[in-house]
C-alpha positions, -999 to +999 in steps of 0.1 A: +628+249-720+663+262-723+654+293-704+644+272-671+675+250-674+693+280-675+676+290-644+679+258-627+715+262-628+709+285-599+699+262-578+726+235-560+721+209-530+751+206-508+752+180-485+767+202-455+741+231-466+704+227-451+707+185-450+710+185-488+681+210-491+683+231-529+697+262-518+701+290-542+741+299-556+750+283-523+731+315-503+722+289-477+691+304-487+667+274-494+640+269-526+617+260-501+618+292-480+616+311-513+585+294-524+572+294-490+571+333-489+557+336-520+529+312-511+522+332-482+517+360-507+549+380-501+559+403-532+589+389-551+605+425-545+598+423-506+613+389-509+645+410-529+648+437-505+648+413-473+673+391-487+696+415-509+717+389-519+691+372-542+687+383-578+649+385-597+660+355-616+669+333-582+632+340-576+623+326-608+647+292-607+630+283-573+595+283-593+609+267-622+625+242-602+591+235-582+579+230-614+602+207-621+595+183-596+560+183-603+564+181-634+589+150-624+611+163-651+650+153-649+672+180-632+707+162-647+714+192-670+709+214-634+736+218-607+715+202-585 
């Protein structure tokens, strides 16, 4: 549990970024485009060399946050 809060720190929602959308370390890159390409199959490294400002563990904080929400756990520890 402490390794996916740690990873949810990654993720923030700015108000002015994406109409509150999570966004990764304020990339104005957004969880749900993330998890979108992955759902459409797309290999996390294809993801990484697209947008080479993303890190391997971004990657996993937008699945960890999905799961999160489905999960309906709290995200207060989270910068979110």
């Amino acid at each position: 549990m402490a390794a996916n809060q740690e990873l949810l720190r990654r993720i923030t929602a700015r108000p002015d970024v994406f109409g509150g959308k999570p966004i990764v370390r304020d990339l104005r890159i957004s969880v749900e485009l993330v998890l979108s390409l992955l759902a459409q199959g797309i290999a996390p490294e294809d993801i990484l060399d697209d947008y080479p400002d993303l890190e391997q563990d971004d990657i996993l904080a937008c699945t960890a946050y999905a799961h999160a929400v489905i999960a309906r756990d709290t995200l207060a520890t989270a910068s979110v």
